[in-house]
DSSP file (Angstrom, degrees, kcal/mol; ACC not computed):
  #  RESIDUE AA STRUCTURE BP1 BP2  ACC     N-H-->O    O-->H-N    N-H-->O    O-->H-N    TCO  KAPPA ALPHA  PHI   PSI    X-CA   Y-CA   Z-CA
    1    1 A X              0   0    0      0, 0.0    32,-0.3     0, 0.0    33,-0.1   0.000 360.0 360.0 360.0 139.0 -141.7  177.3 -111.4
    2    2 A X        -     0   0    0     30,-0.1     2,-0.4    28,-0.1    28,-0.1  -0.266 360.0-132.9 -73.3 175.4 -145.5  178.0 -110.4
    3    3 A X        -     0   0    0     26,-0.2    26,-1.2     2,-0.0     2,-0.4  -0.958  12.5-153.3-127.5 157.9 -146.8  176.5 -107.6
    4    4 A X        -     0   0    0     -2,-0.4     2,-0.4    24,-0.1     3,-0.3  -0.900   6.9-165.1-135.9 113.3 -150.0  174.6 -107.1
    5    5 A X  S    S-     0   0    0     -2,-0.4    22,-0.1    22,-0.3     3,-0.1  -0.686  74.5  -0.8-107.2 159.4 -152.1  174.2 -104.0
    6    6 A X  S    S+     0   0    0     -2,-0.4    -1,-0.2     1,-0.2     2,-0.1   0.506  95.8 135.2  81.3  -2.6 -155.0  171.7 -103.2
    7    7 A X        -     0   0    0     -3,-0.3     2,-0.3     9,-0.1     9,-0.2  -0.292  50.4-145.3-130.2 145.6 -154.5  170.3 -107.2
    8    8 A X  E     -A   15   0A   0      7,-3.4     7,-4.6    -2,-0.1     2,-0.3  -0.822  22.8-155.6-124.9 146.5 -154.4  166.4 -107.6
    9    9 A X  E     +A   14   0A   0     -2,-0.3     5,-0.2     5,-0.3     2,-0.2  -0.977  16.8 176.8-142.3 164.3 -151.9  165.8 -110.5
   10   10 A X        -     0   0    0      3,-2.6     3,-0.1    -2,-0.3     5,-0.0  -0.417  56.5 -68.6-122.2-162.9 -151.7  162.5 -113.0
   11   11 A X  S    S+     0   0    0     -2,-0.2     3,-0.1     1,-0.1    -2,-0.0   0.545 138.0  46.8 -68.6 -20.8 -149.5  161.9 -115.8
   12   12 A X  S    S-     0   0    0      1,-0.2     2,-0.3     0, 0.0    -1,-0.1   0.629 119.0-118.3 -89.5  -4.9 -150.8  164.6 -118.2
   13   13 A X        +     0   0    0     -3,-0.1    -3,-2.6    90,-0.0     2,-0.4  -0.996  61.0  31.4 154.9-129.4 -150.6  167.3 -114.8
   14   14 A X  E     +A    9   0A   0     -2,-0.3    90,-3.5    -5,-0.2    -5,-0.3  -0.859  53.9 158.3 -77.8 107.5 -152.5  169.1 -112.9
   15   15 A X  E     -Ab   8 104A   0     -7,-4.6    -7,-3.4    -2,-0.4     2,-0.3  -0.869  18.7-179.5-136.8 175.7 -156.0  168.8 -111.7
   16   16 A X  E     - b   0 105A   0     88,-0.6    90,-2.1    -2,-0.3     2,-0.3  -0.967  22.4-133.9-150.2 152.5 -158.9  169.5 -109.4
   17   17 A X        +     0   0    0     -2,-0.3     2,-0.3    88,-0.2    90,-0.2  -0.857  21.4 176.7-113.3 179.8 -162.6  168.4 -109.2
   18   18 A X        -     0   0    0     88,-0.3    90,-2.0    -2,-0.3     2,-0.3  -0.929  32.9-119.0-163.6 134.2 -165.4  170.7 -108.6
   19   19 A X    >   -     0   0    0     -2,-0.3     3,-2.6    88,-0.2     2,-0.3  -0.607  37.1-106.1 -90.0 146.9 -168.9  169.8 -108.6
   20   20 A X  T 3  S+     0   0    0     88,-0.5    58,-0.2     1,-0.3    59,-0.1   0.417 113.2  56.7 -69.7  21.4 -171.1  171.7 -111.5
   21   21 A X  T 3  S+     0   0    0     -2,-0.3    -1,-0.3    57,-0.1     2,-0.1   0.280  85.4  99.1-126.4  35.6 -172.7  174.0 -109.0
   22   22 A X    <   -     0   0    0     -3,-2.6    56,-0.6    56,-0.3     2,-0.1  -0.370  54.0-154.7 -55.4 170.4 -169.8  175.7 -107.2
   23   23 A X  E     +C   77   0B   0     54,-0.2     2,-0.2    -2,-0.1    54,-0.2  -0.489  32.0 155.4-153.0  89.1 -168.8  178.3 -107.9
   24   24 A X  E     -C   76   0B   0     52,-0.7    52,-2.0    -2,-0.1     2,-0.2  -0.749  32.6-116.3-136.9 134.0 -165.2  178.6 -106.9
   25   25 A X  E     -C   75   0B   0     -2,-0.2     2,-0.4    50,-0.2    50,-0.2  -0.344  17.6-170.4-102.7-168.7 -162.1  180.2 -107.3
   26   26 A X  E     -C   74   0B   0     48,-2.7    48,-1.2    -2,-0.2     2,-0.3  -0.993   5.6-168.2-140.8 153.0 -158.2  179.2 -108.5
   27   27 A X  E     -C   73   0B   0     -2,-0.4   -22,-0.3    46,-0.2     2,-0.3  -0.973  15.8-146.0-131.5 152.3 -155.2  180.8 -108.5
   28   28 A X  E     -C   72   0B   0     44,-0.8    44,-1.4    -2,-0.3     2,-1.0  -0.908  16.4-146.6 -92.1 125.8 -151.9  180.3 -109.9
   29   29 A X  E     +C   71   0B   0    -26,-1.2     2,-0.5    -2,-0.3     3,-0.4  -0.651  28.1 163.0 -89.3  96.9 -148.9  181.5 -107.8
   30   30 A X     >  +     0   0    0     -2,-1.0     4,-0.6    40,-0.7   -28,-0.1  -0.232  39.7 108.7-117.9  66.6 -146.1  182.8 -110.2
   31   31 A X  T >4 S+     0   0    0     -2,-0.5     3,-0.8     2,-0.2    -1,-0.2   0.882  80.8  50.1-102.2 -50.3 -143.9  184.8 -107.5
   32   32 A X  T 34 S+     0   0    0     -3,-0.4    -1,-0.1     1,-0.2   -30,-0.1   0.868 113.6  47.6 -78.4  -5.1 -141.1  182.4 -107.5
   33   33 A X  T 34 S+     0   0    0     -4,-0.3     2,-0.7   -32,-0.3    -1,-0.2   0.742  87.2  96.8 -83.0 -13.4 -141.0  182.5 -111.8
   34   34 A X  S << S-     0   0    0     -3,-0.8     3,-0.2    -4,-0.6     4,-0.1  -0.667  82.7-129.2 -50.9 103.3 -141.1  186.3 -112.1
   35   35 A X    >   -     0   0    0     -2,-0.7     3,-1.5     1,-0.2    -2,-0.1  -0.257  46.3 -76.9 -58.2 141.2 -137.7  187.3 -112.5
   36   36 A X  T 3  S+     0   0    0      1,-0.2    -1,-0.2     0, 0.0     3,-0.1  -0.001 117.6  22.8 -58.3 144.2 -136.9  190.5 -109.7
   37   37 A X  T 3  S+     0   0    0      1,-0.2     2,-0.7    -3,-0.2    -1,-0.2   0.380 101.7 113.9  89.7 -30.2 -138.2  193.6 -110.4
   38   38 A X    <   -     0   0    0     -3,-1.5    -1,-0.2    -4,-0.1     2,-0.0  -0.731  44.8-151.5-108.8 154.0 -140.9  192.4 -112.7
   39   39 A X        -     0   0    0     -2,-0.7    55,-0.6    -3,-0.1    56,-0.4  -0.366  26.2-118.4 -98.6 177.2 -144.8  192.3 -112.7
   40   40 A X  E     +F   93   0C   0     53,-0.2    53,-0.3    31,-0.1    54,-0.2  -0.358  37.5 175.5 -84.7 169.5 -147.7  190.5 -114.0
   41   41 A X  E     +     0   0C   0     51,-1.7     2,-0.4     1,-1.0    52,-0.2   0.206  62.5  11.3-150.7   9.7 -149.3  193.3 -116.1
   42   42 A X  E     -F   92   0C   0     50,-1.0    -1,-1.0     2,-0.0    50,-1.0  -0.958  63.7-157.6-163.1 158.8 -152.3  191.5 -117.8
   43   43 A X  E     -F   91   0C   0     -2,-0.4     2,-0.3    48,-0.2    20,-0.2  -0.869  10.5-156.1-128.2  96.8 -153.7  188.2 -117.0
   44   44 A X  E     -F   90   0C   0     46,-2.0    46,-1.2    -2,-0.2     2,-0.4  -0.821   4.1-167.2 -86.9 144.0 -156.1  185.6 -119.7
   45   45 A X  E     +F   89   0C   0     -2,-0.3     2,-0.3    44,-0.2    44,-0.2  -0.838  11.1 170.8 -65.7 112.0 -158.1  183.4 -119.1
   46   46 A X  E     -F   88   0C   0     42,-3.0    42,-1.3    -2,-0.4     2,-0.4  -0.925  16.9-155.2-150.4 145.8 -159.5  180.9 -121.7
   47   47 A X  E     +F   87   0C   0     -2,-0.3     2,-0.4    40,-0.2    40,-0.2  -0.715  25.4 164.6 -97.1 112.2 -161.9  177.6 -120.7
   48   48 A X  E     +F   86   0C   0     38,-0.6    38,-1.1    -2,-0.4     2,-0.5  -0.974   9.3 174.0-141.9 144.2 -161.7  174.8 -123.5
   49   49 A X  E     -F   85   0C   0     -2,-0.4    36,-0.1    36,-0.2     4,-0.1  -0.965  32.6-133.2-160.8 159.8 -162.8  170.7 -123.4
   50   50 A X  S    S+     0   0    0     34,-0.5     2,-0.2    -2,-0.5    -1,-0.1   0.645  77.0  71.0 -80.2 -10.6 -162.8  168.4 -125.8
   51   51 A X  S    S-     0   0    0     33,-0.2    32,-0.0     1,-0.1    33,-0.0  -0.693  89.8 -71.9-106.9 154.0 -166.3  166.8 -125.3
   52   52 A X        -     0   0    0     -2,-0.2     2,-0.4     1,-0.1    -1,-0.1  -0.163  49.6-155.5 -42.5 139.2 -170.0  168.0 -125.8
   53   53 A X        +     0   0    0      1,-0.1     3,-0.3    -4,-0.1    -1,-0.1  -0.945  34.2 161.0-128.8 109.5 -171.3  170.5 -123.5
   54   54 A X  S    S+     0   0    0     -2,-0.4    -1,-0.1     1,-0.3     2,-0.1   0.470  91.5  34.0-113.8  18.0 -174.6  171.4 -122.3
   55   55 A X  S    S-     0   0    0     23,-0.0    24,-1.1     2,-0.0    -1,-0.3  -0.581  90.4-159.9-140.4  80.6 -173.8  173.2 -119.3
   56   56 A X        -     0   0    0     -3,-0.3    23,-0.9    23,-0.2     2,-0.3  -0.081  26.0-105.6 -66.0 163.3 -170.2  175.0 -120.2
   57   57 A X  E     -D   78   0B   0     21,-0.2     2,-0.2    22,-0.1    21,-0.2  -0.490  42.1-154.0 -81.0 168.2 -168.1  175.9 -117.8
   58   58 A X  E     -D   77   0B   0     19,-2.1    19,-1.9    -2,-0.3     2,-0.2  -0.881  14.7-134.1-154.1 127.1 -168.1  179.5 -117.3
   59   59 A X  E     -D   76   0B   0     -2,-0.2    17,-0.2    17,-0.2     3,-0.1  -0.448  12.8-168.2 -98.9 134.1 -165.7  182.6 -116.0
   60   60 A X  E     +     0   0B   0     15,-1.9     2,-0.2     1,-0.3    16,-0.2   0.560  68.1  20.2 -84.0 -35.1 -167.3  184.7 -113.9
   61   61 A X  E     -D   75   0B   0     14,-0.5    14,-0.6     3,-0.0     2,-0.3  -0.967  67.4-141.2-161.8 167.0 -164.9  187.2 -114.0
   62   62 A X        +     0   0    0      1,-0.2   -18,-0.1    -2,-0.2    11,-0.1  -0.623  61.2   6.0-126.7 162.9 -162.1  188.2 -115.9
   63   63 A X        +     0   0    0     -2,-0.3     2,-0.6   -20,-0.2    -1,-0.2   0.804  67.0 145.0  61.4  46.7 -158.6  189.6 -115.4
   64   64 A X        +     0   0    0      9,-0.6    -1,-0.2    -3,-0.2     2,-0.2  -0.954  11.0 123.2-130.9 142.5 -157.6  189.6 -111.6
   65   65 A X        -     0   0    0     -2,-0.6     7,-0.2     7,-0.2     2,-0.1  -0.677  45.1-119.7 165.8 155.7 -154.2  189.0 -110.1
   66   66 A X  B   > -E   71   0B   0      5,-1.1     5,-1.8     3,-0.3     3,-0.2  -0.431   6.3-141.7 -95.3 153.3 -151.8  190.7 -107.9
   67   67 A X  T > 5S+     0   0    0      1,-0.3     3,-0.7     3,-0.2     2,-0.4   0.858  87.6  53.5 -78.6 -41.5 -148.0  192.0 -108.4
   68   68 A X  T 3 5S+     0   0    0      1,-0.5    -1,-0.3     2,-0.1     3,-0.0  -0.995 123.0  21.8-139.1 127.1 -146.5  191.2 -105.1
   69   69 A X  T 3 5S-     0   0    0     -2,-0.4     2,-0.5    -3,-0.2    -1,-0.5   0.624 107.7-130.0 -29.1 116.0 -147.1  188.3 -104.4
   70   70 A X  T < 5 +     0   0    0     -3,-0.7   -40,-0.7   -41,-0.1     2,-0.2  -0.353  48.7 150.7 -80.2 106.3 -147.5  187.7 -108.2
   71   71 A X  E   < -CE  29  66B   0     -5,-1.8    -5,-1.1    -2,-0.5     2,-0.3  -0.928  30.7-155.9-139.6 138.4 -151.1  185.6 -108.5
   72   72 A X  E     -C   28   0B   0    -44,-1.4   -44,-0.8    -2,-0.2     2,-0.2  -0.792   7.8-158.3-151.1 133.5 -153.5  185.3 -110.6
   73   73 A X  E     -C   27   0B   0     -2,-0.3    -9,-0.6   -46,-0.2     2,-0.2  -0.750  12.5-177.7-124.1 100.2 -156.7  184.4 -110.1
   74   74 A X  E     -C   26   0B   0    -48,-1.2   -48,-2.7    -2,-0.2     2,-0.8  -0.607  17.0-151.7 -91.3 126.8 -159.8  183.0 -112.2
   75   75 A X  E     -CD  25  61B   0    -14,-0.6   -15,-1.9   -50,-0.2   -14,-0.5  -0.963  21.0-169.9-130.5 157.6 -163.0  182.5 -110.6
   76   76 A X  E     +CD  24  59B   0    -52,-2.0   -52,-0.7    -2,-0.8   -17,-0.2  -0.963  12.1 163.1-110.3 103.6 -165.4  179.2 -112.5
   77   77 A X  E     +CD  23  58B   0    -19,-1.9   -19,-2.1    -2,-0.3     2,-0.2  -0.873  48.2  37.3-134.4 173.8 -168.7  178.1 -112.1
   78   78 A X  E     + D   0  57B   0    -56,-0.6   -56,-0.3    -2,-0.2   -21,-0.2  -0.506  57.4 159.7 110.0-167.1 -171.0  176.0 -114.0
   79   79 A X        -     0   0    0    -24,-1.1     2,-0.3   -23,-0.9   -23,-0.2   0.329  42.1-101.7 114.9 131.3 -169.3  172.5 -115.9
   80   80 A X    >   -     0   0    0    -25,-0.1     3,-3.1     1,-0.1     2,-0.8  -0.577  45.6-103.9 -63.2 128.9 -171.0  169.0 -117.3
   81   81 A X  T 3  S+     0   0    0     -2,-0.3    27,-0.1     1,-0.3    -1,-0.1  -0.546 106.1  27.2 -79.8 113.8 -170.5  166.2 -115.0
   82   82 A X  T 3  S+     0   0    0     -2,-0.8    -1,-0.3    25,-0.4    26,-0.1   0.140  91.7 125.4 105.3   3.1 -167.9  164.1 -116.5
   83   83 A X    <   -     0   0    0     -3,-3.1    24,-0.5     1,-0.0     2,-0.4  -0.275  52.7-146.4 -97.5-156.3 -166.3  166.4 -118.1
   84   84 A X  B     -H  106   0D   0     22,-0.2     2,-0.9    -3,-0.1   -34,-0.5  -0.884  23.5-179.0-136.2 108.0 -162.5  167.5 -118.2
   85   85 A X  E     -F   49   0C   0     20,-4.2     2,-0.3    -2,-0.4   -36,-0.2  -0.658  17.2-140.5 -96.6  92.8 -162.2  171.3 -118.9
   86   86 A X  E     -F   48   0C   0    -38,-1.1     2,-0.7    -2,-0.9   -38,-0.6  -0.545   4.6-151.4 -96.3 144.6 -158.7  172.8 -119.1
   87   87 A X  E     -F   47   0C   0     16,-2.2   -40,-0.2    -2,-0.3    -1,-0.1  -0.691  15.4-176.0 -94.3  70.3 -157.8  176.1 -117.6
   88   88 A X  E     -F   46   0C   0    -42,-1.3   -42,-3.0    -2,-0.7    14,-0.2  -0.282   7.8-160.7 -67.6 143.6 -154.9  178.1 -119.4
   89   89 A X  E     -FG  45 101C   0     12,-2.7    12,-0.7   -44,-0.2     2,-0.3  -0.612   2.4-164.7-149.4 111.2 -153.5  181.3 -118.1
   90   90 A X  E     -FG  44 100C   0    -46,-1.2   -46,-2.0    -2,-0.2     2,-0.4  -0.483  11.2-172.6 -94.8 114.4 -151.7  183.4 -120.4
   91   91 A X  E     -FG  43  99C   0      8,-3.0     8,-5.1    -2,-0.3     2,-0.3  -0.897  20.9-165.3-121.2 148.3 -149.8  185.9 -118.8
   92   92 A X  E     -FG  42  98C   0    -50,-1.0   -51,-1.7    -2,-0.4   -50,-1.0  -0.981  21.9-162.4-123.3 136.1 -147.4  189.4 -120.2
   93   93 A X  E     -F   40   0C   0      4,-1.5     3,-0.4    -2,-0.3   -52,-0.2  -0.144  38.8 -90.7-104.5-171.3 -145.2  190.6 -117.3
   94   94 A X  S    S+     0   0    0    -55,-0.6   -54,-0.1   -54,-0.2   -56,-0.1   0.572 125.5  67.7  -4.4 -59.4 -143.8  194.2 -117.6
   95   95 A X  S    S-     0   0    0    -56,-0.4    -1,-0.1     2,-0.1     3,-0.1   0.677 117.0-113.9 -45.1 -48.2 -140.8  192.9 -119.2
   96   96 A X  S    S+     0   0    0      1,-0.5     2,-0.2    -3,-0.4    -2,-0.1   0.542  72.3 139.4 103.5  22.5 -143.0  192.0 -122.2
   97   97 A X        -     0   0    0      2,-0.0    -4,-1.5     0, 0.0    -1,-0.5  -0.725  34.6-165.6 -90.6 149.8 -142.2  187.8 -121.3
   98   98 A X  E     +G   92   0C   0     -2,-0.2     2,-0.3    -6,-0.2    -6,-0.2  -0.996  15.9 164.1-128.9 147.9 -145.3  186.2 -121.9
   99   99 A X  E     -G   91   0C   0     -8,-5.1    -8,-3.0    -2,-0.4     2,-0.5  -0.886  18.8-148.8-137.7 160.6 -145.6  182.4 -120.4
  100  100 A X  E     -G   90   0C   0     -2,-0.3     2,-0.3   -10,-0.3   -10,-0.2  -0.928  10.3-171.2-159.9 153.9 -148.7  180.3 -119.8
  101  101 A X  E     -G   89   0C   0    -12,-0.7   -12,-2.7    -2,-0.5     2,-0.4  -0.837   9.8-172.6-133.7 144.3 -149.6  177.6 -117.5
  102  102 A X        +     0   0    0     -2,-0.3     2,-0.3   -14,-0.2   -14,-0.2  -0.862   9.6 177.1-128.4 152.4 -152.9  175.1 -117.3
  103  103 A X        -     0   0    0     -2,-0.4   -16,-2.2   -18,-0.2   -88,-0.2  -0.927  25.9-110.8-159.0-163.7 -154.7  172.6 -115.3
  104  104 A X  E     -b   15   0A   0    -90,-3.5   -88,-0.6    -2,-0.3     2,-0.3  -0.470  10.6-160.2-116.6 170.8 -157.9  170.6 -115.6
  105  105 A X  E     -b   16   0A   0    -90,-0.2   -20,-4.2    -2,-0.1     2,-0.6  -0.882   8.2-156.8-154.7 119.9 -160.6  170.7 -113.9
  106  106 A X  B     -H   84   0D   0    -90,-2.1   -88,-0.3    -2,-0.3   -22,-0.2  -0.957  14.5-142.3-133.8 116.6 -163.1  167.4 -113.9
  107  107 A X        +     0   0    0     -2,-0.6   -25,-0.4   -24,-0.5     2,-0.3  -0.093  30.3 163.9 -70.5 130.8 -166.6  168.1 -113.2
  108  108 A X        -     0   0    0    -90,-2.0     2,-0.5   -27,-0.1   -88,-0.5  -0.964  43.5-109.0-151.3 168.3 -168.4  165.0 -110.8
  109  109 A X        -     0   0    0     -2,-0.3     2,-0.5   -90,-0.2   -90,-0.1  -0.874  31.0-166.3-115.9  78.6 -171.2  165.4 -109.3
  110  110 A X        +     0   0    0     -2,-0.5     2,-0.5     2,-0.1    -1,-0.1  -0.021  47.3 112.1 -58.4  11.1 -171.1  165.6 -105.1
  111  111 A X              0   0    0     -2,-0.5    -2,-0.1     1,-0.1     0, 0.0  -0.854 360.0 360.0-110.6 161.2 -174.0  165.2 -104.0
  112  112 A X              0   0    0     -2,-0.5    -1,-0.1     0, 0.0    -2,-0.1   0.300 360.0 360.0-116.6 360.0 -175.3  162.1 -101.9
């Protein structure tokens, strides 16, 4: 099972807000679902919502996460205030398992 820290969850999951100028990262921890003895050995990313966007969210960078502890790590910036963006990450271990895991991310606006 992954784990998720700092993540607010509903009845469809996981989520987080972030106001659309951050620029922040997330990581998924997936040491205790790696079977021993296997790695991550690639990590995607991919960014999707269902509503019009005139400020997308946007990856900053692509393709980081570690083998031991086995994380990987997205970093975000950008995002329309009000929307709800979800954040898959598709990972192929060593092994050749590939799994993937989401959560959301809903943009508001933090300033006073």
């Amino acid at each position: 099972m992954t784990t998720t820290t700092g993540y607010l969850k509903d009845r469809i999951g996981a989520y987080i807000e972030k106001d659309p100028q951050a620029r922040l990262d997330y990581s998924i921890d997936w040491t205790d679902w790696i079977a021993g003895g296997d790695i991550i050995t690639n990590s995607h990313w991919t960014i999707s919502t269902i509503t019009s966007d005139p400020l997308p969210m946007t990856q900053w960078t692509s393709n980081i996460f570690t083998t031991t502890p086995a994380i990987t790590t997205v970093y975000l910036a950008n995002g329309s205030v009000g929307n709800t963006y979800t954040i898959t990450n598709r990972i192929t271990t060593s092994n050749q398992i590939v799994e993937e895991r989401f959560f959301r991310i809903v943009v508001k606006d933090r300033t006073l």
